[in-house]
C-alpha positions as CSV (number, residue, x, y, z in Angstrom):
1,X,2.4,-2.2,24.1
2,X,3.6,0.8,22.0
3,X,0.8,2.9,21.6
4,X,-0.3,3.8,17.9
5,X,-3.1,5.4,16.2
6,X,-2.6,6.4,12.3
7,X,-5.0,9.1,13.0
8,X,-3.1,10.7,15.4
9,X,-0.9,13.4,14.1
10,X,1.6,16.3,15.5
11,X,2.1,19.4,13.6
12,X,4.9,21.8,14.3
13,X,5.2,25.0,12.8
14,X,7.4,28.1,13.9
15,X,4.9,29.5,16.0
16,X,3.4,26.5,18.1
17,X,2.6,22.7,18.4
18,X,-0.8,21.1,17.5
19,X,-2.2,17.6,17.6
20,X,-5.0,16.1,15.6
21,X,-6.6,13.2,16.5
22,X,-9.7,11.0,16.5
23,X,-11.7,8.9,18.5
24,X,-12.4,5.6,16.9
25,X,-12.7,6.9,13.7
26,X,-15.9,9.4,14.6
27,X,-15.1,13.3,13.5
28,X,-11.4,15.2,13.6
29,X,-10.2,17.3,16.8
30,X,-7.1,19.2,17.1
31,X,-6.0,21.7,20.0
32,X,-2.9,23.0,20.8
33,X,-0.4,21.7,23.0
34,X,-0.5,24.4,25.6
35,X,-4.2,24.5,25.3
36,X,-6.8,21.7,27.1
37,X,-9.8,22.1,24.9
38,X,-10.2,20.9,21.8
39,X,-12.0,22.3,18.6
40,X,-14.3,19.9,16.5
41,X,-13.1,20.2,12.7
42,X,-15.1,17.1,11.3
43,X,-18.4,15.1,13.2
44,X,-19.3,12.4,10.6
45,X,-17.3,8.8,10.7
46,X,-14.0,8.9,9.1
47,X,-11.9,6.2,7.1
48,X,-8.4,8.3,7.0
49,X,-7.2,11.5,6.7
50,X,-3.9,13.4,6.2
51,X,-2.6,16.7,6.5
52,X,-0.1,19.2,4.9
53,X,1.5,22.7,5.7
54,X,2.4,24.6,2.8
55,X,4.8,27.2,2.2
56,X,3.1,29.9,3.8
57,X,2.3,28.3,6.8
58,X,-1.2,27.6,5.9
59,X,-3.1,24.0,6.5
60,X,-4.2,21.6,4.2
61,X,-6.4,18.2,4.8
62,X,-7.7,15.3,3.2
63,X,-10.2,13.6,4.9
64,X,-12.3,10.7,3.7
65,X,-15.6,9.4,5.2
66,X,-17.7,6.7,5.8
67,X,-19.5,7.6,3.2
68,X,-17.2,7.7,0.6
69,X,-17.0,11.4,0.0
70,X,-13.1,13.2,-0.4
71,X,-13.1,16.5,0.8
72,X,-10.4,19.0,0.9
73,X,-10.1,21.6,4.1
74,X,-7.7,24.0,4.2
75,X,-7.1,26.6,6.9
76,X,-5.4,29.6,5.9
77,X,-4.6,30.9,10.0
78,X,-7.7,32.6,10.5
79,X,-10.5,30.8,9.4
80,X,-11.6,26.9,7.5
81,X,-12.7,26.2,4.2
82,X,-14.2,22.8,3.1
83,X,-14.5,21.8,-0.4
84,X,-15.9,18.7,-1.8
85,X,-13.5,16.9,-4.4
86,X,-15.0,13.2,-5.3
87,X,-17.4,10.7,-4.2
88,X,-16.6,7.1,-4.1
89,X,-19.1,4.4,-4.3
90,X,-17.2,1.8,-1.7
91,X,-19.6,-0.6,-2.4
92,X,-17.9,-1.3,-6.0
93,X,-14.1,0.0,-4.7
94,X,-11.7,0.5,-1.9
95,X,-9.8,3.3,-1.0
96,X,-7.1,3.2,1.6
97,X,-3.6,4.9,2.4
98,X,-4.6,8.8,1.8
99,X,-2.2,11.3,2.0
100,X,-1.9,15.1,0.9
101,X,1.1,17.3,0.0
102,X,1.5,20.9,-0.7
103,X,3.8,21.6,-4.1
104,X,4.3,25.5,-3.1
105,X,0.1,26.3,-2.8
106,X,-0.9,23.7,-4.7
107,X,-2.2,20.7,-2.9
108,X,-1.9,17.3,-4.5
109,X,-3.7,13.9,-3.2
110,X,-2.6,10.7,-3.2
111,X,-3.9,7.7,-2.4
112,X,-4.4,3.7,-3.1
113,X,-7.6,2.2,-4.5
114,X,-8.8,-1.1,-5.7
115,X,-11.9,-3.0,-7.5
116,X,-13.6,-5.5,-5.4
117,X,-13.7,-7.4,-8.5
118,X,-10.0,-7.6,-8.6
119,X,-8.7,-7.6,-5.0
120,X,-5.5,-8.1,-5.6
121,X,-4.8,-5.4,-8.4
122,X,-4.1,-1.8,-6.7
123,X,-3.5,2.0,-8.6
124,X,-1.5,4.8,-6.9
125,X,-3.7,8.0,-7.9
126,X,-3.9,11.5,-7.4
127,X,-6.2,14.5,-7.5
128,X,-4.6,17.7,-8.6
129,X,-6.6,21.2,-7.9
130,X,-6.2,22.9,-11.4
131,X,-8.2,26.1,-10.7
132,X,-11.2,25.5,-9.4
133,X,-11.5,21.5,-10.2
134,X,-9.8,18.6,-9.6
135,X,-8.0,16.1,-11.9
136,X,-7.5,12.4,-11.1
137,X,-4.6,10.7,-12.5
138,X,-3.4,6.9,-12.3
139,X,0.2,7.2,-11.3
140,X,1.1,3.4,-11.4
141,X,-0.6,-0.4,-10.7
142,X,0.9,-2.7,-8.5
143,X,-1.0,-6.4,-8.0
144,X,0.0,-7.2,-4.2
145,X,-1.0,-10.5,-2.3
146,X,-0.6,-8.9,1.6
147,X,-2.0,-5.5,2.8
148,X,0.3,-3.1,2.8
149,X,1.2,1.0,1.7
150,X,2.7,0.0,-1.1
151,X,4.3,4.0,-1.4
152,X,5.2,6.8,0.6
153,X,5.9,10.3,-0.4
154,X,7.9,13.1,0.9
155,X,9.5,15.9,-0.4
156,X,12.6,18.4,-0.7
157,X,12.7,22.3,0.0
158,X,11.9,23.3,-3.4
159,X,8.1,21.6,-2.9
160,X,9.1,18.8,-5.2
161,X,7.2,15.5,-4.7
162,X,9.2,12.3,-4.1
163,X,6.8,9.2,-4.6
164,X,8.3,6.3,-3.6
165,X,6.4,3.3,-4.7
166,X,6.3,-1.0,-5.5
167,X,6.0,-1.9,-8.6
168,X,5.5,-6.1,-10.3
169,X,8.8,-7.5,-11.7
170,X,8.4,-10.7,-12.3
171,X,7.6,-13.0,-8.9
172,X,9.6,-10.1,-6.6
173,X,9.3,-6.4,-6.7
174,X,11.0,-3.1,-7.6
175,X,11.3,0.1,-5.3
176,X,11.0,2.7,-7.9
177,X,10.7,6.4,-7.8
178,X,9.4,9.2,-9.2
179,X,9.5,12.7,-8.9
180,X,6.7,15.9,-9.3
181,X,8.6,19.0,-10.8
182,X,6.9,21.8,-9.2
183,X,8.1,24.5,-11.9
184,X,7.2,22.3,-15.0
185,X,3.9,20.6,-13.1
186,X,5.0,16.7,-14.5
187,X,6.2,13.7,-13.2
188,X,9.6,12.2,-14.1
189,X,9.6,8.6,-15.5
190,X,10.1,5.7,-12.7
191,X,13.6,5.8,-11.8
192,X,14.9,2.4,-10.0
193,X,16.3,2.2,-6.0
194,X,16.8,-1.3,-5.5
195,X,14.4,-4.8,-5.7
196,X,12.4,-6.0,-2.4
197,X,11.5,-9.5,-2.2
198,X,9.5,-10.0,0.5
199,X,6.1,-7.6,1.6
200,X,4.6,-9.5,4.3
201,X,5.6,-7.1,6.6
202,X,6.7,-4.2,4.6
203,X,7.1,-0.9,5.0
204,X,8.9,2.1,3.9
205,X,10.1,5.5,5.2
206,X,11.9,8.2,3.0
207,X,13.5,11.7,3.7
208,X,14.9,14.2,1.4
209,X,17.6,15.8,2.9
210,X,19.1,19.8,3.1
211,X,21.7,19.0,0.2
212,X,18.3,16.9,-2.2
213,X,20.1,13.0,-1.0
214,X,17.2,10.8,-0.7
215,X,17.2,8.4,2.2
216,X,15.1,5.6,2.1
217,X,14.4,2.6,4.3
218,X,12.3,-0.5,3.9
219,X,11.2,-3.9,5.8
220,X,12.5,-7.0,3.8
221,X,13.8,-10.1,4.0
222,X,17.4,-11.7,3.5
223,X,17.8,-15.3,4.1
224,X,15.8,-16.8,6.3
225,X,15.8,-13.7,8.4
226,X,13.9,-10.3,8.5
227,X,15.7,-7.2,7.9
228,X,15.7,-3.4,7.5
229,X,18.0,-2.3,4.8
230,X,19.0,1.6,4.1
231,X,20.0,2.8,0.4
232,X,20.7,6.7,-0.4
233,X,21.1,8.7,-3.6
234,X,22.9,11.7,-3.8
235,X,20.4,13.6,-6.2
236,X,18.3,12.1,-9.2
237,X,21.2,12.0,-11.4
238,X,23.8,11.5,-9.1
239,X,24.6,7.9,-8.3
240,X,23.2,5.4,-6.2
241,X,24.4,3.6,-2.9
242,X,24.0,-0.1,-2.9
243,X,21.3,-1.0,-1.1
244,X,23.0,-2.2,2.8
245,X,21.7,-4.4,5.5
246,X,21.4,-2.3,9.3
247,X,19.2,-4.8,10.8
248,X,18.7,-8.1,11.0
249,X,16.9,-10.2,13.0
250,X,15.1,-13.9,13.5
251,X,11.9,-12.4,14.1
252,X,9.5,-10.5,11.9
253,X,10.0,-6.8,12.1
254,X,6.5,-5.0,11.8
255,X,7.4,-1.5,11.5
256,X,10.4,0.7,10.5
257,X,11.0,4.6,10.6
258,X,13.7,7.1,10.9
259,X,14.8,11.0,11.7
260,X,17.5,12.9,10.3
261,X,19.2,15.5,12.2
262,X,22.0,18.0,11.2
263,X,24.5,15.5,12.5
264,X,23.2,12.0,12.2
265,X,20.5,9.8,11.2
266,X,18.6,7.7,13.3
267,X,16.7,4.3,12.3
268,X,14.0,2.3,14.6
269,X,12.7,-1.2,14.0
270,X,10.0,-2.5,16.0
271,X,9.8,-6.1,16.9
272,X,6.3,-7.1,18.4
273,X,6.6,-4.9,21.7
274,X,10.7,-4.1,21.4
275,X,12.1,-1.4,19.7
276,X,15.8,-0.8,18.3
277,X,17.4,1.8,17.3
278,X,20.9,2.2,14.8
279,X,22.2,5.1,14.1
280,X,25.1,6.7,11.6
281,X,26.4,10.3,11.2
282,X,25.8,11.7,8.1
283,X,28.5,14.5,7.6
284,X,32.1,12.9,7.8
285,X,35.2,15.0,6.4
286,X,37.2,11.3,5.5
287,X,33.8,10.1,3.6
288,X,33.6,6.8,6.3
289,X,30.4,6.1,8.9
290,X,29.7,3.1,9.7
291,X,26.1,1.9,11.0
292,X,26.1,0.7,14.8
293,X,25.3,-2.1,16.1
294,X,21.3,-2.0,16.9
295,X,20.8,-1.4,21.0
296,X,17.5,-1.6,22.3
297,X,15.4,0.7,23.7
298,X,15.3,0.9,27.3
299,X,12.0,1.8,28.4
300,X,8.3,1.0,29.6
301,X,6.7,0.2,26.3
302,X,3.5,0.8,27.1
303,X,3.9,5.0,27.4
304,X,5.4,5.1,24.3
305,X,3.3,6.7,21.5
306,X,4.0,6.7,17.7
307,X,2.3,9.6,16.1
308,X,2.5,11.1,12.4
309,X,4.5,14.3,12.1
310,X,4.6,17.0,9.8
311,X,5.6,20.7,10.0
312,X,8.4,22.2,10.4
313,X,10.5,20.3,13.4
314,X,13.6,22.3,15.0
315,X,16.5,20.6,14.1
316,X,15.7,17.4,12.6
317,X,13.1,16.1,9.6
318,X,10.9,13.5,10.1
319,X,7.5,11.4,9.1
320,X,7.0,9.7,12.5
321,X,8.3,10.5,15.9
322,X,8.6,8.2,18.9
323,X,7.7,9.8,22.0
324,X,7.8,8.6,25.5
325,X,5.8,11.8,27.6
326,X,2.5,13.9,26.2
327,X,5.1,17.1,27.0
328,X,7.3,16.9,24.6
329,X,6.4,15.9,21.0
330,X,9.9,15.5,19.9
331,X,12.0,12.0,19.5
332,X,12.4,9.9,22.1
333,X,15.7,10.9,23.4
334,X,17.1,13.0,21.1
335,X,19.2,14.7,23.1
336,X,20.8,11.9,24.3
337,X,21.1,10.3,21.3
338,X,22.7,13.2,19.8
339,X,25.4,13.3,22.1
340,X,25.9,9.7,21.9
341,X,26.3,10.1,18.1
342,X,28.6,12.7,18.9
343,X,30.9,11.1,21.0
344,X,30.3,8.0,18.8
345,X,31.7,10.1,15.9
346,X,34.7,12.0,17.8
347,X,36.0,8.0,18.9
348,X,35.5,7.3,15.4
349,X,37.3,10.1,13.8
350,X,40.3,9.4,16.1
351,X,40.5,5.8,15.3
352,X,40.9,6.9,11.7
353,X,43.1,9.5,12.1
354,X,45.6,6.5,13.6
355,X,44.7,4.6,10.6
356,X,45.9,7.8,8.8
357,X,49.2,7.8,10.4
358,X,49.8,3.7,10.0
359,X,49.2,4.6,6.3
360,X,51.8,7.1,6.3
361,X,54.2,5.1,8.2
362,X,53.7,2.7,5.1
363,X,53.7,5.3,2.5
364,X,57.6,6.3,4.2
365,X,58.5,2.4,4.7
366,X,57.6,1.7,0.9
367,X,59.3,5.3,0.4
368,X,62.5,3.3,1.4
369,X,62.8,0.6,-0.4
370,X,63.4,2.7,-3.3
371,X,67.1,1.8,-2.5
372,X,66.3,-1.9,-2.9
373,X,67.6,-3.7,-6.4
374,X,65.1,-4.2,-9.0
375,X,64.6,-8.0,-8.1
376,X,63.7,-6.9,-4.6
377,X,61.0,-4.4,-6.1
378,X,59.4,-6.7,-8.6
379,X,59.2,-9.3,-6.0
380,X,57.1,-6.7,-4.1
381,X,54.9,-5.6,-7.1
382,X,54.2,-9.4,-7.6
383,X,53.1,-9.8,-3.3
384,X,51.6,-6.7,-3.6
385,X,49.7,-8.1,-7.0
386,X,48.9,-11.7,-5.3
387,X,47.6,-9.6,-2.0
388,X,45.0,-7.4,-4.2
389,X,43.9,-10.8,-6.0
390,X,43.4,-12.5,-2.6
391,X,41.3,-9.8,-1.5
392,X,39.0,-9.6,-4.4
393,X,38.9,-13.6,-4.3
394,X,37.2,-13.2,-0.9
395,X,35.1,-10.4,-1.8
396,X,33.6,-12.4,-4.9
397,X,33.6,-15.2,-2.5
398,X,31.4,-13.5,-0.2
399,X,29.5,-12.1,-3.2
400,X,28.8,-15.8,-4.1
401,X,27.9,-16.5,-1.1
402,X,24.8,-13.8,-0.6
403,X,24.3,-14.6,-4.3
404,X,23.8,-18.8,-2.7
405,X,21.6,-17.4,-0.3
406,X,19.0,-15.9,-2.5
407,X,19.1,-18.6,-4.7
408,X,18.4,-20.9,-2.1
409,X,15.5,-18.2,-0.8
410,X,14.0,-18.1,-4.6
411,X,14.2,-22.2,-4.8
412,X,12.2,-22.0,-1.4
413,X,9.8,-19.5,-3.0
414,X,9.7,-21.6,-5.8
415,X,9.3,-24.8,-3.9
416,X,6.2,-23.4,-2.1
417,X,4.6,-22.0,-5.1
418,X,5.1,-25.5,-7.0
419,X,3.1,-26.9,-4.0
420,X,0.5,-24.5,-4.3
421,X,0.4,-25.3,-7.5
422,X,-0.4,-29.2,-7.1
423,X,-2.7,-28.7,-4.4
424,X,-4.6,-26.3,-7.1
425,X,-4.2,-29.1,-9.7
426,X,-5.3,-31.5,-7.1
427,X,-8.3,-29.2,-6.0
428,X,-9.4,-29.1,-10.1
429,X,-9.1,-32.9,-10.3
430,X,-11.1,-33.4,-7.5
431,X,-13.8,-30.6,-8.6
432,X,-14.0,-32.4,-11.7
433,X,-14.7,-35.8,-10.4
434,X,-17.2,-34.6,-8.1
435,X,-18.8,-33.3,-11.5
436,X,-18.9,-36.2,-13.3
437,X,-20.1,-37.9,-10.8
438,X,-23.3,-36.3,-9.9
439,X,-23.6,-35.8,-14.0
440,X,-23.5,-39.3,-13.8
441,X,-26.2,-40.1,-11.2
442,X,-28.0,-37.2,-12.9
443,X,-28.0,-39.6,-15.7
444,X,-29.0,-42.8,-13.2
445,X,-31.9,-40.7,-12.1
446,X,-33.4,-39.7,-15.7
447,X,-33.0,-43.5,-16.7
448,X,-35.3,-44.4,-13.7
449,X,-38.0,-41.7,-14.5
450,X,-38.1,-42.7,-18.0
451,X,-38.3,-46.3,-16.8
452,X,-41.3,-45.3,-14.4
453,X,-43.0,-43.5,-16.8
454,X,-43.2,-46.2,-19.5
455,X,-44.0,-48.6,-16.6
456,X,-47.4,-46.0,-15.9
457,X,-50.5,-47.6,-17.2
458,X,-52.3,-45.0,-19.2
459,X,-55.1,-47.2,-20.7
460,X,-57.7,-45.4,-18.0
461,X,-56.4,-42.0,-18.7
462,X,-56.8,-42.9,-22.8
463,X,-60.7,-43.8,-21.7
464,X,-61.5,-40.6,-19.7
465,X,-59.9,-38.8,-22.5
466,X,-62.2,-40.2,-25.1
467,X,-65.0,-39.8,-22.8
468,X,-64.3,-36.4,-22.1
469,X,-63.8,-36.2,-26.3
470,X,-67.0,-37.7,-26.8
471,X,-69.2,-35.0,-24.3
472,X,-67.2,-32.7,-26.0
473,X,-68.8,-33.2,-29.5
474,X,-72.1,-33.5,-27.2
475,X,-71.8,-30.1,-26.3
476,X,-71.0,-28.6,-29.1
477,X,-73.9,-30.0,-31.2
478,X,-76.1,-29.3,-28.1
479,X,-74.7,-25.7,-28.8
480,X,-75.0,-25.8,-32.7
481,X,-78.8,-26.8,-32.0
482,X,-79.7,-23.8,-29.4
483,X,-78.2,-21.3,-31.8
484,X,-80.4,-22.4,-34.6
485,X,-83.5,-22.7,-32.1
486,X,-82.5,-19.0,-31.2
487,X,-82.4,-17.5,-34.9
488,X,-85.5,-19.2,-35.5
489,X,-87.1,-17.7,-32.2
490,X,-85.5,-14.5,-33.3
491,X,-86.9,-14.6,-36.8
492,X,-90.5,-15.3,-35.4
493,X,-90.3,-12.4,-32.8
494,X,-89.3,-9.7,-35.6
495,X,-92.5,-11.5,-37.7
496,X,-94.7,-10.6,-34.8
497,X,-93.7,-7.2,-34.5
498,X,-94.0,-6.7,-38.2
499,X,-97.7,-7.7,-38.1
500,X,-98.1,-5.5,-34.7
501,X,-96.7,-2.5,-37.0
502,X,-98.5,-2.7,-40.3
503,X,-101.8,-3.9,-37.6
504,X,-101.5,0.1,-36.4
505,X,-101.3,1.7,-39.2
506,X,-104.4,-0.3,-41.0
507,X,-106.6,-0.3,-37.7
């Protein structure tokens, strides 16, 4: 099995090669690569955290603990600073999918959080340092049924952000973008990259090339089958590639990423413990590359290790790399993979330089029929005409036919939501029988104490009560008859001390 730890991370900067990591989730390490021992950065239990370099080289992380508290560290290559920045109360809210990114010096943090009062119903937020405090903003909501990162980030040379992120439209999604201007300090309004119907399993990867082309890759579904598809945009107003298919397969695919090199890029899909890899070159002088057909991986999965990577990489960009040795943090055979691309590409470019010279042997034999009569030529135009029509009759009748397979996917969709929707109805119906019947022997049961209780014979109590009535009057005059024998005693005792008093005073 593929070894994988999201807490892992490599970071490679001009100068060396370090690796963070953690131990199930209690405290942060890192050390360097050509070092054994490791420095402790963080003791306390850990949910996530992330890590950026910025333009001067210096470190930045987010971590979040078991407690709930966000703090910010950043190293600036001598010593550490920690500063605090929120404190959630996870009993009320969940925060998940933290990640930080330098725009020039200014760190930005992102993350995904949720109510447990409304499960479903996720925000993509950030807090900004302004100064010396932090802002939080709600970037976008997204309601999502499975567990997933429901955005990833990246960015270009010039430090701007690229958020790439789901958003609800109607029962499927959007992919939408959008963009942090590091000289104006805003966001760009959502900009659209394709639709995604199916999350189960998703996940997405981006890059921002040398030239500012985004490259973006996601898990989906087309069909019945599961599938990695590849769209790329030239720059935010330049247009948009439609969105491709460069894997598909019967089983689901669990994870996706890619790397970019100067040449080529490079796309891996992992299917429970296989791994394939397509890749396509991404400078070609006669504008064609083609995708090739997905190989896979050759190896002993179990020492391969996916690990987060940031930094700066010699000679290739990437967000994850695929390594198969603890040496040497780079992709998993990118060497040879390069020089497969390359020859791939050299075979390539010969095959269309022939189709070059079968064009121009066409351009000279169509040259030559200038000399044919007018009849001749307009009997051309009109196979040339019927050939073009033919072709766009199969394209629209492949179009139709994708277009069928959707439809068919959205009736099944719908079919399975129509069922959950009876068995909901069903569920109700049979809630509110149960409740009508126990109001109803709630009913039985009153009628039967009522019954009982006018059955009771209460002539004896009536008699006690009367009896009790009776020595109640008793008492009282028995009362009424000591206080008057008490104020007549009293009256007679304050008539002998009167006598006693005047008896004094005369004697």
């Amino acid at each position: 099995m593929i070894q994988w730890n999201n807490l892992d991370m490599i970071l490679t900067s001009s100068m060396k090669t370090m690796k963070f990591f953690s131990h199930n989730h209690k405290g942060v390490e890192y050390r360097n690569m050509d070092d054994e021992n490791s420095v402790s950065l963080f003791d306390g239990n850990i949910i996530e955290y992330d890590m950026d370099m910025d333009e001067q080289g210096n470190l930045g992380m987010a971590l979040l603990d078991n407690a709930g508290k966000l703090y910010y560290f950043f190293y600036d290559g001598r010593k550490w600073s920690t500063y605090d920045i929120h404190h959630f109360n996870l009993l009320f809210e969940e925060i998940k999918d933290l990640r930080i990114r330098f725009s020039m010096n200014d760190p930005i943090v992102i993350f995904s959080s949720r109510s447990h009062s409304n499960s479903n119903q996720w925000s993509i937020s950030i807090f900004q340092k302004i100064e010396k405090n932090w802002k939080k903003t709600i970037l976008t909501k997204v309601y999502l049924s499975a567990n997933v990162v429901p955005y990833t980030i990246t960015k270009d040379r010039k430090d701007n952000l690229y958020l790439v992120y789901l958003s609800n439209h109607n029962i499927v999604y959007d992919i939408n973008l959008k963009v942090f201007h590091q000289q104006s300090q805003t966001w760009s309004d959502p900009i659209f990259l394709s639709n995604c119907i199916f999350i189960k399993y998703f996940h997405m990867d981006s890059l921002i090339d040398s030239l500012g082309g985004i490259h973006l890759i996601w898990i989906d579904k087309y069909k019945k089958n599961y599938c990695i598809k590849y769209t790329y945009r030239g720059s935010l107003k330049g247009t948009q590639s439609n969105p491709s298919i460069i894997m598909e397969f019967t089983e689901p695919l669990i994870w996706s990423h890619f790397y970019m090199s100067q040449q080529s890029i490079h796309i891996y899909g992992f299917i429970k413990d296989r791994v394939y890899r397509t890749s396509k070159q991404l400078k070609n002088t006669l504008g064609l590359s083609k995708w090739q057909q997905p190989i896979e991986l050759d190896f002993d999965y179990d020492h391969l290790t996916l690990y987060r990577s940031l930094g700066n990489k010699k000679g290739y960009l990437a967000n994850f790399i695929l390594t198969s040795t603890e040496d040497d943090y780079r992709p998993i055979q990118i060497d040879e993979i390069e020089e497969s691309s390359k020859n791939d590409f050299i075979k390539l470019t010969n095959h269309q330089n022939m189709e070059i010279q079968d064009h121009i042997v066409k351009k000279n034999h169509l040259e030559s029929l200038d000399s044919y009569s007018d009849e001749n030529k307009d009997l051309l135009r009109y196979k040339a005409e019927l050939f073009k029509k033919n072709q766009q009759i199969e394209i629209n009748q492949g179009l139709v036919k994708s277009l069928q397979g959707e439809v068919s996917f959205m009736k099944e969709e719908i079919r399975v939501l129509q069922d959950q929707h009876k068995k909901s109805i069903q569920l109700l119906n049979d809630t509110t029988d149960k409740y009508k019947k126990l109001h109803e022997l709630l009913n039985q049961h009153n009628q039967i104490f009522e019954s009982r209780l006018s059955q009771l014979d209460t002539s004896e109590l009536k008699r006690k009560l009367e009896m009790l009535s009776q020595e109640i009057q008793k008492n009282r005059s028995d009362v009424l008859e000591c206080l008057t024998s008490n104020k007549e005693l009293r009256e007679a005792v304050e008539t002998l001390q009167q006598a006693g008093f005047f008896r004094k005073i005369f004697s």
